[in-house]
N, C-alpha and C positions, 0 to 999 in steps of 0.2 A: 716365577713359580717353578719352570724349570729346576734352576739354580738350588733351588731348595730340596726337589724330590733327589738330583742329582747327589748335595752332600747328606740329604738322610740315608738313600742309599750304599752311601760308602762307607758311612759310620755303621750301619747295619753290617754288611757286608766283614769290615774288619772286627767286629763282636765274634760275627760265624767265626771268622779264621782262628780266633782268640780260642775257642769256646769246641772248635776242632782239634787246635792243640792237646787242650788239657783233658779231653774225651779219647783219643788215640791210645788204643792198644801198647804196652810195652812192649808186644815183640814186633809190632812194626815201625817203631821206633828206634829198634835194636838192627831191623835189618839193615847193609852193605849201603845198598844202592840208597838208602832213604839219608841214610848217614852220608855219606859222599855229595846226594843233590844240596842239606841242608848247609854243609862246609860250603860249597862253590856258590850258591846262589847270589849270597850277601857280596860277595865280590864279584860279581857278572855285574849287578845291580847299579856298587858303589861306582863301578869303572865306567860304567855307562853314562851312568851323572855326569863325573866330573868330565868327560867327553864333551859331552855335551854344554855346561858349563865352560867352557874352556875354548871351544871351539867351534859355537854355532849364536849367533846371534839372529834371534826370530826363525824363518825356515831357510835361512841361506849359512853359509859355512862363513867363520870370519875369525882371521889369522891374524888375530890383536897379541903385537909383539908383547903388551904390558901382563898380558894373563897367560901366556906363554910361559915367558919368562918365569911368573909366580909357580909354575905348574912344575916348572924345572927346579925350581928350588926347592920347590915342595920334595920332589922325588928323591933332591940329591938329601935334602934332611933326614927324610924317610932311610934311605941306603947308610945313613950314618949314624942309623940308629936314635933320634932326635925320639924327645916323646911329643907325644901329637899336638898338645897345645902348642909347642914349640914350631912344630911344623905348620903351622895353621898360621902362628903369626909372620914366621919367615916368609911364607908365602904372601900374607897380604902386605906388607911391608915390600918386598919387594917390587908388586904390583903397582903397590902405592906411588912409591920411589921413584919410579919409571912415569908413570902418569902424572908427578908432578914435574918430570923434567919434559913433560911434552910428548912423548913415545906412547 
């Protein structure tokens, strides 16, 4: 039952968030600082994922050469300008690659 009130709750919750967007003021939308948190936040967010993703298995830290690897690739696709599906598959491809040679 928990389980249940827990995701009623958050579906409630992300309606509010929804539903506070499109009720907010134009000029505080317009302000500096509001503009600047809404740019950074999505990438605080996204970076924190794939951290964690990448480098944590369960609650202990875990230095898996094959998702590493995928992560670097990733990166170097990224810095090359790749578009993202492309980066997506370089990445598991290379993860893959590596986990099928045993690493």
């Amino acid at each position: 039952m928990s389980v249940w009130i827990a995701v009623i709750a958050t579906g409630l919750g992300c309606y509010a968030l929804k539903l506070a967007g499109l009720v907010t003021p134009q000029r505080v939308l317009d302000d500096p600082r509001v503009r600047r948190f809404t740019e950074l936040v999505p990438v605080a967010l996204l970076t924190a994922l794939i951290a964690v993703q990448a480098l944590a298995d369960g609650k202990s830290l875990d230095f898996d050469p094959a998702r590493l690897a995928g992560l670097g690739a990733a990166v170097a696709a990224l810095v090359l300008r790749a578009p993202f599906l492309v980066v997506l598959i370089i990445a598991a491809g290379v993860t893959a690659g590596l986990r099928l040679l045993g690493l």
